[in-house]
N, C-alpha and C positions, 0 to 999 in steps of 0.2 A: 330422549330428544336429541335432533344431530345437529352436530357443531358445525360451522363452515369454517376450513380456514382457508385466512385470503392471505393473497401477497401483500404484507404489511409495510408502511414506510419506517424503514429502518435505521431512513439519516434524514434528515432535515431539506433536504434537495434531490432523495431520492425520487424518481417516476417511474422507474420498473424493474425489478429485482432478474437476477439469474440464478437459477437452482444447480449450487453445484454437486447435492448431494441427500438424498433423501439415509437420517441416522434409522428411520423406525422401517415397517415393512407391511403391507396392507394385512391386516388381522392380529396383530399386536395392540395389548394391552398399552392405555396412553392414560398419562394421569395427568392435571392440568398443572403446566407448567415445564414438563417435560420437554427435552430441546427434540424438535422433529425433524430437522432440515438447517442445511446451513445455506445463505442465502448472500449471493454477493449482490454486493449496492455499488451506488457511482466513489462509493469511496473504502470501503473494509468489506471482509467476510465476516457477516452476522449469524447468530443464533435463532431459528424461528422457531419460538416454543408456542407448544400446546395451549389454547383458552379454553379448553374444556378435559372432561374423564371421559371415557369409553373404549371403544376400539375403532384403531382406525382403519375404516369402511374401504374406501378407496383413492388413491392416487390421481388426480387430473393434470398431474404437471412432470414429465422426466425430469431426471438429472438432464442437466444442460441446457434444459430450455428456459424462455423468460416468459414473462406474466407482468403486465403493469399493476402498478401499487390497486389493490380493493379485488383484483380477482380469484375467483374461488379454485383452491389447487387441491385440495384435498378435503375428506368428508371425514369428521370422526362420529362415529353412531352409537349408541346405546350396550352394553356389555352384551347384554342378551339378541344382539343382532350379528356376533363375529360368526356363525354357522354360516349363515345367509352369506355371508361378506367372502367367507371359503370357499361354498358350495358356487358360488357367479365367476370366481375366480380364473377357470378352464374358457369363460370366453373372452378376458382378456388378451392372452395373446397373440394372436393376429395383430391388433395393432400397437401392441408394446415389443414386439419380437422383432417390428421393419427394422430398428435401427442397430443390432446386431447381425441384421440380415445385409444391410449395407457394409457394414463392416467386414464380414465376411466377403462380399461379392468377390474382390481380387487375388482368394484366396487359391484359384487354381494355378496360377502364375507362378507368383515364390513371394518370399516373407516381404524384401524391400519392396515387391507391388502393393501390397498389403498397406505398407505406412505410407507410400504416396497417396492411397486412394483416402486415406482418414480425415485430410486437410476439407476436403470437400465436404463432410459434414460436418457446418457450422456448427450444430448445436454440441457435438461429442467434444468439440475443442473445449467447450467451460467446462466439463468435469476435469480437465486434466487442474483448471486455477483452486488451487489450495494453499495460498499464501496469508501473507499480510498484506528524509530522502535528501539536498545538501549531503547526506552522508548513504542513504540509502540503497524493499522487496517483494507479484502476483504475478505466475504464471502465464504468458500468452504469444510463447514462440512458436517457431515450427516444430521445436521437439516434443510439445507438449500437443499440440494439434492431432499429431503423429502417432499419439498414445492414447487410446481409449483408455478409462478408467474409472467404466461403472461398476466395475466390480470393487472399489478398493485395493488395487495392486494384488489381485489375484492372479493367478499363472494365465495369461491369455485362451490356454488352449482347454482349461477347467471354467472360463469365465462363462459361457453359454448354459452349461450344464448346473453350475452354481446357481445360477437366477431362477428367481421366482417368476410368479404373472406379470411383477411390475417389472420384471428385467433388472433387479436390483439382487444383488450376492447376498446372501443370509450372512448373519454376523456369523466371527471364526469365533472356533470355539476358545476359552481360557480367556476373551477380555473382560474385564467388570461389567457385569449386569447384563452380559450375552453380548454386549456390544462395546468396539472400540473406540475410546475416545482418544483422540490426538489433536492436535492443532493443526490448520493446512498446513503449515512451513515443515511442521515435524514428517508430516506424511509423505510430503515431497523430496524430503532430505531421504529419508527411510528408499522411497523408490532409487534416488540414483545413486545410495551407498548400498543398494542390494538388501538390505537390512526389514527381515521378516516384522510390519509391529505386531504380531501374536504374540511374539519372543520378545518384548520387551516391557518392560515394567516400567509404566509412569510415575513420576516423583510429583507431578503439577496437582492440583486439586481435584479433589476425585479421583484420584488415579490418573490422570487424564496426563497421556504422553506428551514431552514438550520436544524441543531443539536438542537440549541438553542429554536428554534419552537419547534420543539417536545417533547422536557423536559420542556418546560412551557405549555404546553398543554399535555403532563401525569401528571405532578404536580396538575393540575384541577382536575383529574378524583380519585387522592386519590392514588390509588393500582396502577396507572402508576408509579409514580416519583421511587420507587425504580428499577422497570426494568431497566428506562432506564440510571440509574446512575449507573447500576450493568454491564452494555454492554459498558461503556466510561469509564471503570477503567482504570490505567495505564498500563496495562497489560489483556486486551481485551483478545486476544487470547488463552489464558490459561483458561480465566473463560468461553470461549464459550464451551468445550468439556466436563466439568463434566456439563455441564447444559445436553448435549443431552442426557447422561446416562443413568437416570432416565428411559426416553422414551422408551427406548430400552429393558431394563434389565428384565421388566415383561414381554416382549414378546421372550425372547432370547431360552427358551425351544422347540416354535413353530417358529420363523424366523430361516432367515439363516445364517450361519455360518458367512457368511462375509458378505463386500460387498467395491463395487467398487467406487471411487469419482474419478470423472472428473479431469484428470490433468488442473489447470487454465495456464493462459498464461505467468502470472510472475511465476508460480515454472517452467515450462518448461523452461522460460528463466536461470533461475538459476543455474539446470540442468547444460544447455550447458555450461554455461559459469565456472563455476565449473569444468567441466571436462576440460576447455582448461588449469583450473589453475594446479590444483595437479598433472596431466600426464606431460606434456610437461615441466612445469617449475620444474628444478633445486630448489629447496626449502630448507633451513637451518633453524635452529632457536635459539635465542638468549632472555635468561631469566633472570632479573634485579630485584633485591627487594631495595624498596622506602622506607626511613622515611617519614609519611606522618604528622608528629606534625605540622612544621611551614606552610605547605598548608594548613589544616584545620583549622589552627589559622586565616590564612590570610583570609579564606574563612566567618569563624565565622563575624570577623569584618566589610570586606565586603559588606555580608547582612545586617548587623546591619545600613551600610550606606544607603543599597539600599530601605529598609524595606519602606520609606516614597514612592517612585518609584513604590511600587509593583512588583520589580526585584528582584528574588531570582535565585543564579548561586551555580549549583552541582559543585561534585566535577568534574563533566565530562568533565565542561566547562573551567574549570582551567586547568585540562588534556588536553584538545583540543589547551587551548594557549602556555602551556609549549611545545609541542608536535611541534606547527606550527613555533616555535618560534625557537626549535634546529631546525628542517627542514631549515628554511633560512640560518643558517649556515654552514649546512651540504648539499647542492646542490647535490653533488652525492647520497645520498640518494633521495632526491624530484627528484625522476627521472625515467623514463619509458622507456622498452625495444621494440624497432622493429629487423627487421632481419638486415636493414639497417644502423642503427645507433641507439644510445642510446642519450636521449635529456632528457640533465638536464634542470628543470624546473628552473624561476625564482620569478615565484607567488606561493603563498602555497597555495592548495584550498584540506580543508580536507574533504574527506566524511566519515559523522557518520555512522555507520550500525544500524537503525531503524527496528524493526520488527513487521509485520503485520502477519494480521490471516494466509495465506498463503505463506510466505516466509518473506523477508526481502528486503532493499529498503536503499541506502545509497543518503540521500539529500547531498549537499556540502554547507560547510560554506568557502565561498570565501574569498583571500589575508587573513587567520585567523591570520597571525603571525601582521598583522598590524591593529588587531583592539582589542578594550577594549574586557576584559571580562565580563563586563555588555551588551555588544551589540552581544558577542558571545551566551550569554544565552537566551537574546532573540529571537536571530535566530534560534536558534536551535529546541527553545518550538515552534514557529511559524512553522518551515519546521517542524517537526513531527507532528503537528497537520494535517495537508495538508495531509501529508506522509500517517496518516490513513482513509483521507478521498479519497485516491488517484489521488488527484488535485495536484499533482505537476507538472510542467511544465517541458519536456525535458531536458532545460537547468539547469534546479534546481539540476538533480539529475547523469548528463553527465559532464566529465571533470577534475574529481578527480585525485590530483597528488599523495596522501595519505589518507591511512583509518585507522580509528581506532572503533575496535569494543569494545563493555564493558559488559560484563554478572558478574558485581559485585554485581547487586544490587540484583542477584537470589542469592549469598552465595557460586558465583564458584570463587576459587581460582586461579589458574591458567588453561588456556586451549591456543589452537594454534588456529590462524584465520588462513583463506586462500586466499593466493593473488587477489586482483580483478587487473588479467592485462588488460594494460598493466602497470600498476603498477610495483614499484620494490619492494615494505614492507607493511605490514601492523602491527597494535599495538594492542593486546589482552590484555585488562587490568581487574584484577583480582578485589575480596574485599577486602577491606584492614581490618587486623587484630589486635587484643591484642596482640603484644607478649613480652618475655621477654627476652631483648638484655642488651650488654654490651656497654656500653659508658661512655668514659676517664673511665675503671677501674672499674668502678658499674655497677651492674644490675640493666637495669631501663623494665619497659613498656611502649611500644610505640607503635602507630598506623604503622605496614606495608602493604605495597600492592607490589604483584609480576607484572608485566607487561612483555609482550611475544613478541617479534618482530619474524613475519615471513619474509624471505629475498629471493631474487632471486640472487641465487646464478649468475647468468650472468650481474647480474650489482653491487649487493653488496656483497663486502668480507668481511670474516668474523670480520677482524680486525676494515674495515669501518661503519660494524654496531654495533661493540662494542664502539667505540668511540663515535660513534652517541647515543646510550643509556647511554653510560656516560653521554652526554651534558642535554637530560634528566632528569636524574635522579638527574644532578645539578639543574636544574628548581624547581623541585621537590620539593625536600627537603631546598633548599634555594630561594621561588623566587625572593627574590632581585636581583638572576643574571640574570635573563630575563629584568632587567629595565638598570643595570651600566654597 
């Protein structure tokens, strides 16, 4: 009996997945459970396994293309049906062959016509995303556009001849189980430190190549290690767009003017959800400047205990417990608007705003007001790790009662977030500065930081979230009042 499988919802607010990569290959043995396909949602790259055994019959969906959530992308049939399934095989191509035939097209010209002409097939740009933000990393520049990558990082000019009916490279030989498992981030890392993964051996589970593979395996080659420690800076994103530059600029006289990228599936999610916030919702805002001397004191000391632990906690993280810590006092703020009714929450669960190559991405640090700031630090470097490799899990990053975003460590001073509803606030917190103030009578210098609450007006008044930034900004400046 044949299985259908459909484009499944993979996150809680997904409505249409994008396939950036088919793992199995039409006539291969599939057992249920087995991962078939990786599938990017409006927020990570997912695993889509098997709900059934047999072989699978046929492909309905390329790499690169999207499919809304229920649609049918592929057929797994009955063992005794893989003949059939080889033998129909010879008339698929014609129509699985057009999109290397486009790619080809600019190939009489020379190489650089070649990657100008790739931007223009939307769908080949999602195979290049093989990824996973406040500290924050998916694929969706021009250089990725520019780079077909249905083969797997195959040599371009073997990639045609490599493929099957469905246009997809056969696995290389020597990975487990005939097939390679890696992580996007590793994959990506692997392509621009040159770094073959046939030749490298995974530590992750199952074999399965991580990050970590791959920069010990560029560090071998000499002229790797710096790539690929240039592509996991703290701010990835930023150092991906003057890299493409370069590429571009000597041919800008004879290329075109522009040119077009693929909307991915998390900025479109962002899009929407953006627009439900700033139209509809009522929005105020409310701006508070912090002495930050006795938190950075506290902080100095802190590390100095944690130093043996190998726990080092920013300022962000003491932010996040000051923050979760008035919340539980302030109930009417930790709270969320329906048409229905308004429900104060009773757990704090804050989401960071994490930023990846393509948009942003808020994991949740759960009950924050009830836990150490050493264990909130941890959490946080762990879900942002995740965060850029896009392995977070539904629940990781669904069910925030509060956000607080932080663009200090770019040198912005004050700016406004935007509500993520149904949320009632969010906390925009600046860099903190030298200045020079008066205290008891003198002028001193002291570290301040402005911090920005955005409010919905339909659940928070103005007067409720000034007191609420009071209680704040007591934390702040004194945290002995979050302990007595």
């Amino acid at each position: 009996m044949a299985t259908k499988v459909h484009m499944e919802a993979l996150s809680p607010t997904m409505e249409e997945g994008q396939l950036v990569r088919w793992l199995m290959n039409e006539g291969d043995t599939v057992k249920e459970g087995d991962v078939l396909a990786e599938i990017e949602t409006d927020k990570a790259t997912m695993e889509l396994v098997a709900r059934g055994s047999g072989v699978l019959q046929s492909i309905t969906l390329a790499a690169g293309g999207t499919a809304p959530v229920g649609q049918v992308i592929a057929i797994i049939g009955d063992a005794g049906s893989a003949p059939a399934a080889k033998a129909e095989a010879p008339a698929a191509p014609p129509a699985i062959t057009e999109a290397p035939a486009k790619a080809e097209a600019p190939a009489p010209t020379d190489a650089p016509a070649k990657a100008e002409a790739a931007p223009a097939d939307a769908p080949v740009q999602a195979e290049a995303v093989e990824s996973g933000a406040l500290d924050a990393e998916t694929a969706g520049g021009p250089a990725a556009a520019a780079t077909p990558k249905a083969a797997d990082a195959d040599v371009p000019a073997k990639s045609e001849a490599a493929q099957d009916s469905t246009g997809i490279a056969p696995p290389k030989p020597g990975a487990p189980d005939g097939r390679l498992r890696a992580s996007p981030l590793a994959r990506r890392l692997a392509e621009d430190a040159g770094v073959d993964l046939a030749g490298v051996s995974g530590t992750g589970p199952g074999g399965r190549i991580t990050k970590r593979d791959i920069e010990a395996a560029s560090s071998s080659k000499g002229e790797g290690a710096p790539a690929a420690k240039t592509e996991t800076s703290s701010q990835p994103a930023a150092a991906a767009t003057p890299a493409a530059a370069p590429t571009v600029a000597p041919r800008a006289a004879d290329g075109p003017d522009s040119e077009s990228v693929p909307v991915t599936q998390m900025r479109k999610s962002i899009a929407k959800r953006l627009a439900m916030s700033i139209g509809p919702i009522p929005t105020f805002y409310l701006t508070i400047e912090c002495d930050m001397t006795r938190m950075n004191e506290l902080r100095d000391r802190a590390n100095k205990m944690l130093e043996k632990e190998g726990v080092k906690a920013s300022v962000n993280d003491f932010l996040i417990k000051a923050i979760a810590s008035a919340l539980a006092r302030h109930p009417e703020v930790n709270a969320s608007w329906s048409d229905a009714a308004i429900t104060r929450h009773h757990r704090v669960h804050i989401g960071v705003a994490v930023a990846v190559e393509d948009g942003l991405i808020t994991p949740i640090v759960r009950d924050a007001d009830r836990k150490r700031v050493r264990d909130i630090a941890g959490e946080v470097k762990e879900l942002a790790a995740r965060a850029r490799e896009k392995k977070l899990k539904p629940e990781e990053y669904t069910g925030a009662t509060f956000t607080i975003s932080n663009l200090g460590m770019f040198g912005i001073v004050e700016f406004t977030a935007i509500i993520n509803p149904p949320e009632a606030g969010i906390i925009a917190v600046g860099a903190s500065e030298e200045k020079v103030v008066v205290v008891d009578g003198e002028m001193v210098v002291r570290s301040r930081m402005r911090i920005t609450m955005s409010c919905d007006h339909r659940v928070v008044d103005g007067v409720t979230g000034a007191k609420f930034l009071q209680t704040v900004k007591s934390y702040i400046e004194d945290p002995l009042n979050m302990i007595v």
